[in-house]
C-alpha positions as CSV (number, residue, x, y, z in Angstrom):
1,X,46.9,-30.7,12.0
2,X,50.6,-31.2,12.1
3,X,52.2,-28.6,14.2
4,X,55.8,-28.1,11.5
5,X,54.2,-27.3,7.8
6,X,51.4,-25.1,9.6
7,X,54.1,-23.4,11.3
8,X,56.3,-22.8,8.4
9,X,53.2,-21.8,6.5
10,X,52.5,-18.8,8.6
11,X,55.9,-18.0,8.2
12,X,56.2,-18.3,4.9
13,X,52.9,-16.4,3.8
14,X,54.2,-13.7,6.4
15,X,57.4,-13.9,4.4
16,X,56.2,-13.1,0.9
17,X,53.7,-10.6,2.0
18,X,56.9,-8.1,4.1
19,X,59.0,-9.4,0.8
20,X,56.0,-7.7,-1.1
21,X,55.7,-4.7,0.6
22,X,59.0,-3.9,0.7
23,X,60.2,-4.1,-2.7
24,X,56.6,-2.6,-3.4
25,X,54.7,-5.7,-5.1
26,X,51.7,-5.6,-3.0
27,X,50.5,-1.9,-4.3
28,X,49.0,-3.5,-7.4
29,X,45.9,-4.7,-6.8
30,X,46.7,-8.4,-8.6
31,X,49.7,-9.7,-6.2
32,X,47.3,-11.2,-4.2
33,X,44.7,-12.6,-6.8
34,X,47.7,-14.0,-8.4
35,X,48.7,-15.5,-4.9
36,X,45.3,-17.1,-4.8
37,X,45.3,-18.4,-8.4
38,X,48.8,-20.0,-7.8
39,X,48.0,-21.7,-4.2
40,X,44.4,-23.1,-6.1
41,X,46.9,-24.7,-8.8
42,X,48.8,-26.3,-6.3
43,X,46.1,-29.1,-6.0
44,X,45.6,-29.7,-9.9
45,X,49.7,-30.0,-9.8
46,X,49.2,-33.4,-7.0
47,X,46.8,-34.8,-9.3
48,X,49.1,-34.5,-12.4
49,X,51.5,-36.2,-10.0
50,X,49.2,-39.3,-9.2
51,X,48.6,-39.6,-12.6
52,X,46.0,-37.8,-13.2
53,X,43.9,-39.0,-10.3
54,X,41.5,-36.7,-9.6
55,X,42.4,-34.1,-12.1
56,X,38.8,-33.2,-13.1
57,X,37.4,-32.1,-9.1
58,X,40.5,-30.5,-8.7
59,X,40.5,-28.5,-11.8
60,X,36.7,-27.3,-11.0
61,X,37.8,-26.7,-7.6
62,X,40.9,-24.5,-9.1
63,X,38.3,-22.7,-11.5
64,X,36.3,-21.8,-8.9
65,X,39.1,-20.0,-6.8
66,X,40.7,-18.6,-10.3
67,X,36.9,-16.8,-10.8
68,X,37.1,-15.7,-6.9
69,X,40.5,-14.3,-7.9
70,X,39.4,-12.4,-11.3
71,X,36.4,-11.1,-9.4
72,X,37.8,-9.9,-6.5
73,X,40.9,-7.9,-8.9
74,X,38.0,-6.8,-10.9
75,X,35.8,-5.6,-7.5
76,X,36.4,-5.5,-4.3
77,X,39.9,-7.1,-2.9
78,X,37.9,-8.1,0.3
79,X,36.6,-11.3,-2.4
80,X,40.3,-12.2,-2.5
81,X,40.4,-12.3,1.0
82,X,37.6,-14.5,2.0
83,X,38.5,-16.7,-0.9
84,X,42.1,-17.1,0.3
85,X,40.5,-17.8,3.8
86,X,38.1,-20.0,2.4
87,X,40.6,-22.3,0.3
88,X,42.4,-22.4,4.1
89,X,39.1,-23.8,5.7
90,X,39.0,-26.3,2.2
91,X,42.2,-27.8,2.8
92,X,40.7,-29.4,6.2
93,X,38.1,-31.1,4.8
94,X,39.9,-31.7,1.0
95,X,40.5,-35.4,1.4
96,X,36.8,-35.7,2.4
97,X,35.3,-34.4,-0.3
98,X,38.3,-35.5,-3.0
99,X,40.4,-38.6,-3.0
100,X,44.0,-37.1,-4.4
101,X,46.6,-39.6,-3.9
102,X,49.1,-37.3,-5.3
103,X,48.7,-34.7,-1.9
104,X,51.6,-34.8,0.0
105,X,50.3,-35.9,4.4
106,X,51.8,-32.5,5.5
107,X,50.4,-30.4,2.7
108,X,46.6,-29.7,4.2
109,X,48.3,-28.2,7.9
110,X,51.0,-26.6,5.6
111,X,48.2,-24.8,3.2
112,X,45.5,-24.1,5.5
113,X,48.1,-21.7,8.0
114,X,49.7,-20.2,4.9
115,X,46.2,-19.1,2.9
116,X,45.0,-18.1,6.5
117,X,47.8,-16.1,7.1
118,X,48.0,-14.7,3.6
119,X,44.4,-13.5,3.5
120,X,45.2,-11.7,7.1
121,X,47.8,-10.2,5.4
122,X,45.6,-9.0,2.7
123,X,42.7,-7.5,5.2
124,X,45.9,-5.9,7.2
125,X,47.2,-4.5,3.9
126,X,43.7,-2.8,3.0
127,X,42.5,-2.0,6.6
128,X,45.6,0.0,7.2
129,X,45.1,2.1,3.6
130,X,48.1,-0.2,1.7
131,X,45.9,-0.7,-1.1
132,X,42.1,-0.1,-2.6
133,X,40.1,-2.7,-2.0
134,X,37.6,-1.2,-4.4
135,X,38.8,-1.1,-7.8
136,X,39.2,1.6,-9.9
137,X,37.8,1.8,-13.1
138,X,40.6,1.4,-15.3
139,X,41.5,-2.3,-13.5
């Protein structure tokens, strides 16, 4: 794992989530679901850059986390968490499981610390009573 892009991923996911808080983003229960929906694109945006190499695993992979997302808006925000988490733990082992010539070298070190980071935002956010993470009926 390179040392620079997972550095400047924690940052950056630390970033966006005291940007969110403080202009008051993160008290609706979709910020982060829509964080997790962008960051799963991010993969299916590489393969449109190699041509389209790989485009069909990648989309399934990004419908996969988009579901996580809708289900974890619709439920429990905790879904949102381990699926951001989860898509961190992905990027390790991503080349292994789908050849995507259009992924940058630093992008799986630079991914991995920012989903990490975001999704320990997102259990800080709801441990410390920031936001629901059971829905309410009318989301």
């Amino acid at each position: 794992m390179s040392l620079l892009p997972a550095a400047v991923g924690v940052a950056l996911a630390v970033a966006v989530a005291v940007f969110a808080r403080v202009v008051g983003f993160d008290r609706d229960r979709a910020f982060y679901p829509v964080v997790l929906v962008v960051v799963a694109s991010y993969y299916d945006l590489f393969s449109i850059m190699a041509r389209g190499a790989a485009l069909i695993p990648e989309t399934v992979g990004f419908v996969l986390f988009a579901t996580a997302a809708v289900l974890g808006f619709r439920t429990n925000l905790w879904i949102v968490v381990a699926a951001l988490a989860g898509h961190g733990i992905l990027d390790i082992f991503h080349h292994a499981l789908i050849e995507n010539p259009g992924v940058p070298t630093w992008w799986p070190s630079w991914c991995l610390a920012y989903d990490i980071a975001a999704a320990g935002c997102l259990a800080a956010l709801i441990l410390k009573g920031g936001i629901n993470a059971r829905a309410t009926r009318s989301a």
